[in-house]
C-alpha positions as CSV (number, residue, x, y, z in Angstrom):
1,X,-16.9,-0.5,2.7
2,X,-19.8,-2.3,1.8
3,X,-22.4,-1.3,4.3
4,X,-24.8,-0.2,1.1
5,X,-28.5,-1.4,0.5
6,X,-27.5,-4.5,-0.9
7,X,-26.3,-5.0,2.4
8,X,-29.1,-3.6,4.6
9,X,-31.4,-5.7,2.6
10,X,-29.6,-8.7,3.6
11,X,-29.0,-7.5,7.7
12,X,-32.5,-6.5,7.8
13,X,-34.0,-9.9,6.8
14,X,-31.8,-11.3,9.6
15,X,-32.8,-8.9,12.8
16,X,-36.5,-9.8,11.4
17,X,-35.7,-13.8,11.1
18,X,-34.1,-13.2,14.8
19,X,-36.2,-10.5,17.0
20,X,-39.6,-10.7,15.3
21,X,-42.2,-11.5,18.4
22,X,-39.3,-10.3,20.5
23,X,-40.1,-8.4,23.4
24,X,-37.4,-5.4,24.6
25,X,-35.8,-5.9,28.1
26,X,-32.8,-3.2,28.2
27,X,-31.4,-0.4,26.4
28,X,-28.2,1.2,27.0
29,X,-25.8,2.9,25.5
30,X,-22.4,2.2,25.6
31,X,-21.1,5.3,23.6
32,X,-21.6,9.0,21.9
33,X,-23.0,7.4,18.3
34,X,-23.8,3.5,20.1
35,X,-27.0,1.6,21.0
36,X,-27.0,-1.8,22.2
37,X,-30.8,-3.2,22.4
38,X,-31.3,-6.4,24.4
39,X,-33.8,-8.7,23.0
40,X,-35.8,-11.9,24.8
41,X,-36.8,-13.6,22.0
42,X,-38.5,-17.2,21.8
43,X,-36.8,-18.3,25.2
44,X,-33.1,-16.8,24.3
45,X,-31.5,-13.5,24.5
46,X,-30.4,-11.6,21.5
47,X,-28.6,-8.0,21.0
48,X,-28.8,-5.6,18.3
49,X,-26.1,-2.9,17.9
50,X,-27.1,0.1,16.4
51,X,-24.3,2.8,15.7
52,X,-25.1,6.1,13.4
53,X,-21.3,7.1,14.2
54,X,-20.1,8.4,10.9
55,X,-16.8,6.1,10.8
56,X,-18.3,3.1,11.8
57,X,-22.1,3.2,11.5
58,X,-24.2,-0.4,10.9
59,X,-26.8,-2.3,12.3
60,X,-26.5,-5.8,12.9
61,X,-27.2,-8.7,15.7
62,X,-23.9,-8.6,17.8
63,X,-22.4,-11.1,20.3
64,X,-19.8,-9.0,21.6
65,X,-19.5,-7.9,25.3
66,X,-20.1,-4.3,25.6
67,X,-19.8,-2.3,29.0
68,X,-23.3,-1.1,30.2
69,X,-22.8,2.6,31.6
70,X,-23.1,4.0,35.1
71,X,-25.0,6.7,34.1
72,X,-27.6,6.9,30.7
73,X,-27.3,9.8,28.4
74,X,-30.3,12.0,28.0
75,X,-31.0,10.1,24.5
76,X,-30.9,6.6,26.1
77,X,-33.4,7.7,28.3
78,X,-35.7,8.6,26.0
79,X,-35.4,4.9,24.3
80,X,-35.8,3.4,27.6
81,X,-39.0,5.2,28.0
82,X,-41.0,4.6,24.8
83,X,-39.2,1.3,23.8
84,X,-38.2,-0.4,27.2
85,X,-40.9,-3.6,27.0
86,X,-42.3,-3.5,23.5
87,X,-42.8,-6.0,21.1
88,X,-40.9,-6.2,17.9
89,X,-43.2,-6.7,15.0
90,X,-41.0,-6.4,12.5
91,X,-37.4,-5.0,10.5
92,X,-37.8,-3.8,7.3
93,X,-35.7,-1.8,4.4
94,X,-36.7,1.0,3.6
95,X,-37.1,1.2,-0.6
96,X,-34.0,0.6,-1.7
97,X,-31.9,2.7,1.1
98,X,-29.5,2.5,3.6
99,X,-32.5,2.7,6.3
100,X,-34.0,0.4,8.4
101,X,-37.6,0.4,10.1
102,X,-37.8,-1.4,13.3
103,X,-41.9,-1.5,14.2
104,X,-42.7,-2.1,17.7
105,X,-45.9,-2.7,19.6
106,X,-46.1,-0.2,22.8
107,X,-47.6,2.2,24.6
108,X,-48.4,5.8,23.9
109,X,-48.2,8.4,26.9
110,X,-52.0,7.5,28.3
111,X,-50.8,3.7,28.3
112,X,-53.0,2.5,25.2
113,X,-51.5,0.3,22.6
114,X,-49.6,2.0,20.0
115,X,-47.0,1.1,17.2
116,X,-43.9,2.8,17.2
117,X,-40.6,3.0,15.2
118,X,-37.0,3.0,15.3
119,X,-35.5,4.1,11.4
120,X,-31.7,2.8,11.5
121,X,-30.1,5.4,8.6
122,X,-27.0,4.2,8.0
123,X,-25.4,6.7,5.6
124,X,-21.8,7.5,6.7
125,X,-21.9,11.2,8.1
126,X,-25.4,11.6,7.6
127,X,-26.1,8.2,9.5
128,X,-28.6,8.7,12.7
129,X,-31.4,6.7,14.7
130,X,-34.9,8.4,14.4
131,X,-37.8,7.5,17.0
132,X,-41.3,7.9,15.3
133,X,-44.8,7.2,16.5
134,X,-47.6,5.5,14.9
135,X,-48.5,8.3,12.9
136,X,-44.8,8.5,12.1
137,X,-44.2,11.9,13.4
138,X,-40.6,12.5,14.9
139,X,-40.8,12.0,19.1
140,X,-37.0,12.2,19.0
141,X,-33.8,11.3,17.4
142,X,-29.7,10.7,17.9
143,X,-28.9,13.9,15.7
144,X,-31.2,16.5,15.7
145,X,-31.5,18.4,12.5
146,X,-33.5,21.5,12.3
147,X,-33.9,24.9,9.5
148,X,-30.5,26.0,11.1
149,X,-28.4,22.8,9.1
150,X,-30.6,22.1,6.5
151,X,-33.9,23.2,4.7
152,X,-34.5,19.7,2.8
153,X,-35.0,17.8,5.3
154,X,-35.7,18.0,9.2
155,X,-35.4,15.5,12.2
156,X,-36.9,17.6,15.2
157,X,-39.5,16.3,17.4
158,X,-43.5,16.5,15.6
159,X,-42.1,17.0,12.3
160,X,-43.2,14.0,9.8
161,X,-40.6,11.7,9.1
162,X,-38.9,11.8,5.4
163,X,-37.1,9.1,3.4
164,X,-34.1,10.9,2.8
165,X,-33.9,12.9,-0.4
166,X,-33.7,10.8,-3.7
167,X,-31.1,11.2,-5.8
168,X,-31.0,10.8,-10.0
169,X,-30.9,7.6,-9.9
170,X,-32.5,4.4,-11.0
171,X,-33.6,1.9,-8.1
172,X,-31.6,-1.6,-9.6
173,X,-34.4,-3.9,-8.0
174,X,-36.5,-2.5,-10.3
175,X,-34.8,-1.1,-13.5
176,X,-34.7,-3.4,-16.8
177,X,-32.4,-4.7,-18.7
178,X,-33.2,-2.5,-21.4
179,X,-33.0,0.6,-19.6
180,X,-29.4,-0.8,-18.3
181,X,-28.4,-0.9,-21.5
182,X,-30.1,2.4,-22.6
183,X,-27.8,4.2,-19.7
184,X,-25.0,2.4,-21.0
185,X,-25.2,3.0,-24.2
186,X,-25.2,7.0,-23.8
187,X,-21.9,6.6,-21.3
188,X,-18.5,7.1,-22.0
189,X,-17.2,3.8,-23.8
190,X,-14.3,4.6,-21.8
191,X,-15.1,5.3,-18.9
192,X,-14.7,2.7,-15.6
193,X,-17.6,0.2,-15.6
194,X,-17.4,1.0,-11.4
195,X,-18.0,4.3,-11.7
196,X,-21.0,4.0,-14.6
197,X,-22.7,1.7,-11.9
198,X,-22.5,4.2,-8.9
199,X,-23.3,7.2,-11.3
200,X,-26.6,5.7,-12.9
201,X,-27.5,3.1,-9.8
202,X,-28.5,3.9,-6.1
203,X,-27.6,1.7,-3.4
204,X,-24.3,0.0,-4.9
205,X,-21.5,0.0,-3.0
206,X,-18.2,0.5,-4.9
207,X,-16.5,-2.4,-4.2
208,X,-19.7,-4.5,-5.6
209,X,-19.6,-1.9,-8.5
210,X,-15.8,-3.2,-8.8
211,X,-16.6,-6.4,-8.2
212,X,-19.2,-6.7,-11.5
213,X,-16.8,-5.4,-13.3
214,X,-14.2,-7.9,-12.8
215,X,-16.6,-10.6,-13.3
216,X,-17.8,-9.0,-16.6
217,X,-13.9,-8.3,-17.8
218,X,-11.5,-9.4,-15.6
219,X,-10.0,-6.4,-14.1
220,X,-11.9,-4.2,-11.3
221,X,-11.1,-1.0,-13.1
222,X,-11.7,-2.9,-16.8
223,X,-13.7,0.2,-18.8
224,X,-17.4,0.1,-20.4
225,X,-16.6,-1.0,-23.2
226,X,-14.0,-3.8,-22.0
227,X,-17.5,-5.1,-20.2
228,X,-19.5,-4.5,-22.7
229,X,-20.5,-8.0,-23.2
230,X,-21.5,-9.5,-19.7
231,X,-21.6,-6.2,-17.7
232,X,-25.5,-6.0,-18.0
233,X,-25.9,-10.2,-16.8
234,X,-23.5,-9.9,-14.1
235,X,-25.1,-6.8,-12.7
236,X,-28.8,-8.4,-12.8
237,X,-26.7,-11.4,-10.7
238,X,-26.2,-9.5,-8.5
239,X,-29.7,-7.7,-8.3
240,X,-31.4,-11.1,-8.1
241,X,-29.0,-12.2,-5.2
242,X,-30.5,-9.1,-3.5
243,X,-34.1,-9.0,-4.3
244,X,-34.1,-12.4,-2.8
245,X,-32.0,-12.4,-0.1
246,X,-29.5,-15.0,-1.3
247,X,-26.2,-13.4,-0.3
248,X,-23.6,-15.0,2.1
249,X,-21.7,-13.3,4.8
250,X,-17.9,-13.1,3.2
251,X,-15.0,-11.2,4.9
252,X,-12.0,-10.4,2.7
253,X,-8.5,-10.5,4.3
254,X,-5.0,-9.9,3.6
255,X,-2.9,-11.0,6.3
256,X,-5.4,-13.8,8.2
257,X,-5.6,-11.3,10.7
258,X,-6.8,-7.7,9.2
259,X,-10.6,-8.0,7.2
260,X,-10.5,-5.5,4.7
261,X,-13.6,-5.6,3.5
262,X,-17.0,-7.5,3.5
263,X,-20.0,-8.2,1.2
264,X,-23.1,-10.3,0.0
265,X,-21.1,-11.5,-2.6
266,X,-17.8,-13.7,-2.8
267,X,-15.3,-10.7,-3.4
268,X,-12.9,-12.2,-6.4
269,X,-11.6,-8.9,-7.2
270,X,-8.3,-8.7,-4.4
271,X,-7.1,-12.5,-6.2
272,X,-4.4,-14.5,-4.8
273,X,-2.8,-11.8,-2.3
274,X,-6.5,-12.1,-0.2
275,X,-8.3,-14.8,1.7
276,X,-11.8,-15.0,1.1
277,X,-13.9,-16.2,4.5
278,X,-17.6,-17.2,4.6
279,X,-19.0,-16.3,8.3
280,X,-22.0,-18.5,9.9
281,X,-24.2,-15.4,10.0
282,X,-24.3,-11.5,8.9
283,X,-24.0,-10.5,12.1
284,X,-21.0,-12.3,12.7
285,X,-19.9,-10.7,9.6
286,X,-20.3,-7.1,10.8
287,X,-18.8,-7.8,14.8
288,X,-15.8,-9.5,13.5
289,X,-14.6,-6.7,10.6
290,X,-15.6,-3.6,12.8
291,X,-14.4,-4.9,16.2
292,X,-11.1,-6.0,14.8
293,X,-11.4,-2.8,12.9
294,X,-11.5,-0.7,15.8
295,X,-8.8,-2.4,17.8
296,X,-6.5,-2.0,15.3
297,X,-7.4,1.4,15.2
298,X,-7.3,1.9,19.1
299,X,-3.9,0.1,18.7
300,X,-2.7,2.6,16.2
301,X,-3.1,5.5,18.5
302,X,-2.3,4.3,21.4
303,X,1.1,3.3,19.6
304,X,1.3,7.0,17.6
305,X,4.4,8.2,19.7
306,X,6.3,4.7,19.5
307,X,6.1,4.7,16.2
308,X,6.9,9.2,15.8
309,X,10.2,8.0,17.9
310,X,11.0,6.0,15.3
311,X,10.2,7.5,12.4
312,X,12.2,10.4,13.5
313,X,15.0,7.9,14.5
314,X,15.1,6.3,11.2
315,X,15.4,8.9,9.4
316,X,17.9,10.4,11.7
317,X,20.0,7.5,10.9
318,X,19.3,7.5,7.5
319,X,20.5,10.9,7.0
320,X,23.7,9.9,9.4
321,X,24.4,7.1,7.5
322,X,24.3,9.7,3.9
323,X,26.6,11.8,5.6
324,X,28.9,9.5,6.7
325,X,29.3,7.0,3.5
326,X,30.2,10.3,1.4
327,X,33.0,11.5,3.8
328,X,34.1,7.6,3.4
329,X,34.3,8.0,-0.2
330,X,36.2,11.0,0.1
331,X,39.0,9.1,1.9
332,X,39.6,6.5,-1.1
333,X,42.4,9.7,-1.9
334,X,44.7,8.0,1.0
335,X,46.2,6.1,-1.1
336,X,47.3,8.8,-3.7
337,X,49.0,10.9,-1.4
338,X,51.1,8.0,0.3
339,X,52.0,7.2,-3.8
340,X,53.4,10.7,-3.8
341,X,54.8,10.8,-0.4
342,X,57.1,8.0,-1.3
343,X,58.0,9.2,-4.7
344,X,59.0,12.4,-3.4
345,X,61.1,11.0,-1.3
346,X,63.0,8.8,-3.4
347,X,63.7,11.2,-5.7
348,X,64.6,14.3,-3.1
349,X,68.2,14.6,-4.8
350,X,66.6,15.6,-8.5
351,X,63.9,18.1,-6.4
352,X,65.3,21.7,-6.5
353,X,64.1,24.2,-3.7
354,X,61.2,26.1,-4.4
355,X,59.8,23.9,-7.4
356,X,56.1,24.0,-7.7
357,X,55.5,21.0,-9.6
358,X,57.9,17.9,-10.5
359,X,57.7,15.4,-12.9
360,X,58.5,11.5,-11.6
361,X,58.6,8.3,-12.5
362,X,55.4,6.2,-10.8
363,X,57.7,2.7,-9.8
364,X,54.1,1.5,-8.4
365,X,52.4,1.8,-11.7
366,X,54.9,0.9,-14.7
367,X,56.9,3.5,-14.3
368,X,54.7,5.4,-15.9
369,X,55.3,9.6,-16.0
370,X,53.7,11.1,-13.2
371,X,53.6,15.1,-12.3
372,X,53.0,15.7,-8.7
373,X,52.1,19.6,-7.8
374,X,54.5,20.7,-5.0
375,X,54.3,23.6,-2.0
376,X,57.2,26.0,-3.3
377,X,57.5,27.4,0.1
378,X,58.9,24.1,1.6
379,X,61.7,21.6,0.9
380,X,60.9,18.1,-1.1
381,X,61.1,16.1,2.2
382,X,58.9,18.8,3.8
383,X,56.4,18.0,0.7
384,X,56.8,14.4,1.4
385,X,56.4,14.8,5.0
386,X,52.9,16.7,4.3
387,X,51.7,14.3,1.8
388,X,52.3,11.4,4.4
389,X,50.6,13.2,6.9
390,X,48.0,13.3,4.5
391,X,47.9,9.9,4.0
392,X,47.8,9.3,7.9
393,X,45.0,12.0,8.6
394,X,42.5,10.1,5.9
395,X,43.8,7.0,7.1
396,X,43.0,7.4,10.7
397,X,39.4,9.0,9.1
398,X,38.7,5.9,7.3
399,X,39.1,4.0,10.6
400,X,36.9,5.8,12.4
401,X,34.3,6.6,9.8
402,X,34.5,2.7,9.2
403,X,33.3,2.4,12.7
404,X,30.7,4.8,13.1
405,X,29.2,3.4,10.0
406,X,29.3,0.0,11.7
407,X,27.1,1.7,14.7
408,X,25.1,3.4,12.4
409,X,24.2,0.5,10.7
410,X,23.3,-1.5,13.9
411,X,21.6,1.6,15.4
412,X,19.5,0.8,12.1
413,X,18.8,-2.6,12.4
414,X,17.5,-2.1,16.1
415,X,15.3,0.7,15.0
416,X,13.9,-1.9,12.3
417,X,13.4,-4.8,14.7
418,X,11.5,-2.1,17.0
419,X,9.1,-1.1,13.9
420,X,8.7,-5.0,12.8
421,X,7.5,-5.6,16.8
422,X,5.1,-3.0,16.9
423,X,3.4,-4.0,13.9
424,X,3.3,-7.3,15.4
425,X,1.9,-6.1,18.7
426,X,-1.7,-6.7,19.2
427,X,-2.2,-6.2,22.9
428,X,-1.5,-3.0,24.9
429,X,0.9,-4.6,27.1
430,X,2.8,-5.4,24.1
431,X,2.7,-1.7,23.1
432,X,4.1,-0.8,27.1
433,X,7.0,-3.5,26.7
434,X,7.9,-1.1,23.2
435,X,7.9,1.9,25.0
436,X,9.8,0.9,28.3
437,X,12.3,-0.4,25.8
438,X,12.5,2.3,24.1
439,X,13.2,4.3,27.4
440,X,15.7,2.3,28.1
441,X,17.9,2.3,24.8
442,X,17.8,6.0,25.1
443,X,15.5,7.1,22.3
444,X,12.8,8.8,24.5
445,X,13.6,10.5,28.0
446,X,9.9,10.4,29.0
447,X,7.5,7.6,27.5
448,X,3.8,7.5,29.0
449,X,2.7,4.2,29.5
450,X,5.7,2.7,29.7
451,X,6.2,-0.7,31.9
452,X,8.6,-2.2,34.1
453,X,10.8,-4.1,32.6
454,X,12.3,-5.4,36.4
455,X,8.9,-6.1,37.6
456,X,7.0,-7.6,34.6
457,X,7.2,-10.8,32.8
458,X,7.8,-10.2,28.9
459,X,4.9,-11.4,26.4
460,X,6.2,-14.1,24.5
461,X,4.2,-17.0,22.9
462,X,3.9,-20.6,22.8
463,X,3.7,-23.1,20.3
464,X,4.3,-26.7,20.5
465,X,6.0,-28.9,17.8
466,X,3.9,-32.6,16.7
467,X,7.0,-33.9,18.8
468,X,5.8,-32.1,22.1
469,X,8.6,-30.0,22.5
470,X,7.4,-26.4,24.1
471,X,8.4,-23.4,22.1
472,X,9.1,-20.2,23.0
473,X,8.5,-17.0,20.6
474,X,9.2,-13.4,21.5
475,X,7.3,-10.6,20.5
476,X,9.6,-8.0,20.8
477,X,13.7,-7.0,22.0
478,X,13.3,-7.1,25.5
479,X,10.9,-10.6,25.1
480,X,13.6,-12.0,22.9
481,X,16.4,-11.5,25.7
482,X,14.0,-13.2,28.1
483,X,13.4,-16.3,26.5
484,X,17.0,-16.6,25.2
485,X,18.9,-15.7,28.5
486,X,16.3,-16.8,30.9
487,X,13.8,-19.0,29.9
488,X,16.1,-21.7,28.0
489,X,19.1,-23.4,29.2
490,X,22.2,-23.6,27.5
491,X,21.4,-26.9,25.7
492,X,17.8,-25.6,23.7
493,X,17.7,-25.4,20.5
494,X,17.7,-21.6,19.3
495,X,15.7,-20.1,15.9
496,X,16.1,-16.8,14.2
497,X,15.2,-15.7,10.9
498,X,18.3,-14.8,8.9
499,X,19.6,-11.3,7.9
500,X,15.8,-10.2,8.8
501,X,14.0,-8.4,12.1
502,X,12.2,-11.3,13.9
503,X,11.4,-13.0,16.8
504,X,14.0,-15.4,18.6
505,X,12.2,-18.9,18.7
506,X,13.7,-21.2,21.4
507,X,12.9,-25.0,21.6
508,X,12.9,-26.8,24.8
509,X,14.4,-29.7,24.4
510,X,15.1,-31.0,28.3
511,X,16.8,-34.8,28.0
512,X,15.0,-35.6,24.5
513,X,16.4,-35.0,21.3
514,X,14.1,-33.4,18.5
515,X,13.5,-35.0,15.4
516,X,13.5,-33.3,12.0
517,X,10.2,-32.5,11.8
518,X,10.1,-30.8,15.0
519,X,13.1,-28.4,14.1
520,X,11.3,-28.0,10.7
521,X,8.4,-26.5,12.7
522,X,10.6,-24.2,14.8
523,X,12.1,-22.6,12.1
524,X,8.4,-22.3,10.6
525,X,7.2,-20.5,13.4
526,X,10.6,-18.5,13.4
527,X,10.0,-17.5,9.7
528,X,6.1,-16.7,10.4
529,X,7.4,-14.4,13.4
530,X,9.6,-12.2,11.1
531,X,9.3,-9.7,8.1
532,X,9.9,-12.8,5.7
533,X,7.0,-12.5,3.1
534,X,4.1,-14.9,3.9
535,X,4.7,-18.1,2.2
536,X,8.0,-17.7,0.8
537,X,10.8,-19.6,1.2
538,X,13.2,-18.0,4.0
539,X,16.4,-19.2,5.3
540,X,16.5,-19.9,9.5
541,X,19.6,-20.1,11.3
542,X,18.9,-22.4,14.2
543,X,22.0,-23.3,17.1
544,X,22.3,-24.0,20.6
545,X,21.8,-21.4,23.1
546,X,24.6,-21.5,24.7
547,X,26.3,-20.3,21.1
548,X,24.2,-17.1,21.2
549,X,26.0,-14.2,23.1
550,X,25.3,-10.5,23.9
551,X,27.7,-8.4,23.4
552,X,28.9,-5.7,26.1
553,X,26.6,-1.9,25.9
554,X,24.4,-3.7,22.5
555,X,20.9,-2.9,22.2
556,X,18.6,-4.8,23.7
557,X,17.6,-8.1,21.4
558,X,20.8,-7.9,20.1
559,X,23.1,-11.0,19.7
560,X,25.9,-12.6,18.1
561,X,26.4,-16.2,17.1
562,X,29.5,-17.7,14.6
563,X,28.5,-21.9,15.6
564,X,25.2,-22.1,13.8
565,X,23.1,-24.3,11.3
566,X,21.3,-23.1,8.2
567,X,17.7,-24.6,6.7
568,X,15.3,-23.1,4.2
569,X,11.3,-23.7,5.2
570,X,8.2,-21.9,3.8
571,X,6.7,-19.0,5.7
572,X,3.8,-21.0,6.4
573,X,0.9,-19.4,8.7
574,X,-1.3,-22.3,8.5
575,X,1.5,-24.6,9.8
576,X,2.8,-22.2,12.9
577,X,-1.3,-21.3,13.8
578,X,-1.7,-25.1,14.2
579,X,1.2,-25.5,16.4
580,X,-0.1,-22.9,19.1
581,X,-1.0,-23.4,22.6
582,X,-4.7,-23.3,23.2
């Protein structure tokens, strides 16, 4: 992530811009590694967010809601005490680091006028919020560190705060383009461009490392000498874009829904696959890729033994499905011994007793020679008799394996539409509706968190063709039943995504009729709601509902339909975000 000084430069000419002649009103602290610092500035309220966790650590102006707690921890009170009603002078970066120094006009313990100092070090593990007096000594800190971790550099209380220990590296706002060049001349020719930026340079991130080198070759990981041309210009771009503070809030994503990563600079690098978003402010920036960040992430846990159940289930029926194919292809011998069975019996007269082997014309195949091995200890209709039951043992196996392979493979499709609805699910309930399904199928005799499917309405959502017709979209098996069999009447129009796991889509329709635009659209939003790849062209089978049957003990979101229309439209996000209900 791209949190590096380029970065801090940027965010830290914002909070000044923002809270600069801003006096303090509250401090709290929401979590273990979290500060939220409320801000009356210029007749308006602002927030700062600090966080030194060591996942998600930044420092940035937030509009996000964030629970006050009951009870302040020891460290919040110590804030409160030197910080509650100061004025904020100014932010400023530190050199060329990840660190910020917040200066404040208060008070000193005898109540006379004193500056004081919050340093915001934002550096991963090592990230932490240091409180400093005028003089700059330590008064306190988030993280202590004393002799005991470390004998570089300690953060206890009276102990002069230290800029955290330089490393071998040249400072890029103020290195030359000659001694660029010098460095790059003594590297490796071949080695990545990326990493000869991080090695020689403090302060880059690697994704801006990456990101100079694709603009100096074309390819992220292109090598020195495959950059040796434009790698120095672009890289001073860059610089300049810092040193003045020119940058742009941009937030990369890959799905219109998951940022995976952010910068100062328009990130080219992830090409056509990515959307590349420019936010109004920095702070903006930072809320909306580490709050959507850690829901996803929150998400992810809380959906951990959903998606254990059916891991292990898939490959369960994986393995089952192995198993059962290669005893199926074992049975292709049926055949063979009904051949024999029948030649054996027409020919019982030329058979003598006790033969071990005869050799027969084969009437089914030219009359071609054919030697069939016999049992000497039985007659040649007690041969036959054996091979037939042969034939009616594998027969009877290919039946059933037939079957069971049938099962398998619809146990396998339910366990698919299961994993595409939990990847879809973005709300908790969502997560619950998985689970109490789950439950219910079989697949987990206990499931925590689980919901009731009797008592609570399904989450489905709506969209609403240019025509006005309502649709109906469910977001997972047991929310598909409900707005097939329940919500719609036998005459709406129903969607689903063909050969794929996806939502069932149902249209509306009451006495109007539905032009071809509007069904175009409900098969849209059908082909969005699905696995179908984002953009492509996928094929929607659309009918009415009263086509659309359940069969007897299926799974639930199962259904069958033989009366049934067939249209091709584009996977198109843009088109089913625009139909949604505000």
């Amino acid at each position: 992530m791209a949190f590096d000084a380029g970065m801090v430069a940027h965010v830290a000419a914002e909070l000044d811009g923002a809270l600069s002649d801003g006096k303090i009103e509250k401090i709290y602290q929401p979590g273990r590694s979290e500060i939220v610092i409320s801000v009356r500035c210029r007749g308006d309220n602002k927030k700062m967010l600090i966080d030194v966790g060591s996942s998600n650590a930044r420092c940035n102006l937030t509009s996000m809601k964030i629970d006050n707690p009951a009870t302040p921890p020891m460290f919040c009170m110590m804030l409160r005490k030197h910080f509650t009603g100061a004025k904020i002078v100014s932010v400023r970066q530190l050199g060329f680091e990840r660190a910020i120094r917040i200066t404040c006009d208060a008070y000193d313990e005898l109540g006379f006028a004193s500056h004081k100092h919050l340093i915001v070090e934002v550096m991963g593990t090592y990230s932490n919020l240091i409180l400093t007096d005028s003089e700059d000594r330590v008064i306190g800190a988030a993280k202590q560190i004393d002799f005991s971790t470390t004998h570089t550099r300690q953060i206890i209380s009276g102990v002069k705060y230290q800029m955290p220990p330089a490393q071998d590296k040249l400072d890029p706002t103020v290195c030359t383009p000659e001694e660029f060049k010098k460095r790059a001349a003594a590297a490796d020719e071949d080695a990545p461009a990326e990493k000869f930026i991080i090695a020689n340079f403090s302060g880059i991130a690697p994704v801006v490392a990456r990101e100079i080198a694709y603009l100096a070759s074309g390819d992220a990981e292109g090598t020195l000498y495959e950059c040796r041309k434009t790698l120095c210009d672009e890289f001073f771009k860059v610089v300049e874009i810092i040193k003045g503070k020119s940058g742009k809030p941009y937030l990369v994503y890959f799905d219109k829904s998951r940022p995976v990563e952010y910068s100062f600079i328009p990130l080219t690098q992830y090409g056509a696959d990515s959307t590349l978003t420019e936010l109004p402010t920095f702070g903006e920036l930072i809320d909306t890729f580490f709050f959507t960040r850690a829901e996803s992430e929150r998400l992810h846990h809380r959906a951990s033994d959903v998606q254990r159940i059916l891991s292990n289930a898939e490959k369960r029926i994986t393995k089952k499905l192995s198993i059962l194919r290669e005893e199926l292809a074992s049975c292709d011998e049926d055949e063979k011994f009904k051949i024999k069975g029948d030649l054996v019996t027409a020919n019982i007269w030329r058979i003598p007793k006790g033969a071990k082997s005869v050799k027969l014309e084969n009437y089914y195949d030219g009359m071609k020679e054919v030697e069939i091995k016999l049992d000497s200890r039985f007659s040649a209709a007690e041969n036959a008799q054996r091979f037939y039951k042969k034939y009616a043992k594998l027969k009877s196996a290919r039946e059933h394996l037939t079957e069971q392979i049938a099962i398998a493979e619809r146990e396998s499709e339910y366990i698919k539409s299961v994993s595409y609805a939990l990847t879809a699910a973005s709300t908790e309930k969502e997560i619950a509706e998985i689970r109490s399904e789950l439950h219910e199928s079989g697949y987990a005799s206990r499931m925590r968190g689980g919901t009731d499917r009797r008592r609570a309405t399904p989450t489905f959502t709506r969209y609403r063709t240019s025509g006005g017709f309502e649709l109906l979209c469910g977001k997972n098996n047991i929310a598909n039943e409900h707005v097939t069999f329940k919500a719609a009447s036998k005459s709406d129009w129903w969607f689903h995504v063909k050969g794929q796991p996806g939502s069932h889509v149902v249209m509306l329709i009451g006495d109007r009729e539905p032009s071809e635009l509007d069904f175009t659209e409900a098969a849209t939003v059908a082909a969005v709601n699905s696995r179908s790849a984002r953009g492509a062209a996928t094929e929607v089978d659309y009918t009415r509902v009263k086509y659309v049957k359940k069969p007897p003990a299926s799974k639930p979101g199962y259904v069958i339909y033989h009366t049934y229309y067939s249209t091709r439209v584009a996977a198109d996000e843009d088109v089913a975000s625009s139909l949604l209900e505000k």
